[in-house]
C-alpha positions, 0 to 999 in steps of 0.5 A, a space after each residue: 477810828 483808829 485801825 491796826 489790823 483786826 483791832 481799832 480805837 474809837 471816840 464816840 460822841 452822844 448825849 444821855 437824857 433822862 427825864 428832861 435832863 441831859 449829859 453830853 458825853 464822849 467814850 474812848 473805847 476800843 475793839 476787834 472787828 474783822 469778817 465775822 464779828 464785831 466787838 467793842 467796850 468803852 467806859 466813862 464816869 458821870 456825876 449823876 447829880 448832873 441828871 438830877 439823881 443823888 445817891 442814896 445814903 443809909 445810915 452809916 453807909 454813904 455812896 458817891 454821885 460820881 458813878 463808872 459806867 462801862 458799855 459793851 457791843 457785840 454783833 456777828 455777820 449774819 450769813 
């Protein structure tokens, strides 16, 4: 964590499962905290295929395995 002020950077580190299947993954976010709230976002792309998903493909329309995932957290101090 990087802190300038009431805004920071981070990297958070952590693993996906879903059915059996795992994705280790690392998030370069950013975001504000100071004495009432705290708010942060990061985003990452992740082959689904790595999951043991593919995306689904109708007729002419064709979608890609490699996915943007975007991830927000909101918290306020409870007085």
């Amino acid at each position: 964590v990087v802190r300038d002020g009431t805004k920071f950077t981070a990297t958070a580190e952590g693993v996906l499962r879903w059915r059996g299947k795992q994705v280790v993954l690392t998030l370069a976010g950013r975001g504000t905290l100071d004495d009432v709230r705290v708010e942060a976002s990061a985003a990452f792309e992740i082959d689904i295929k790595q999951l043991g998903l593919s995306a689904p493909r109708f007729l002419m329309i064709k979608m890609e395995d490699e996915v943007s995932v975007e991830v927000s957290v909101r918290g306020a101090v409870l007085a």
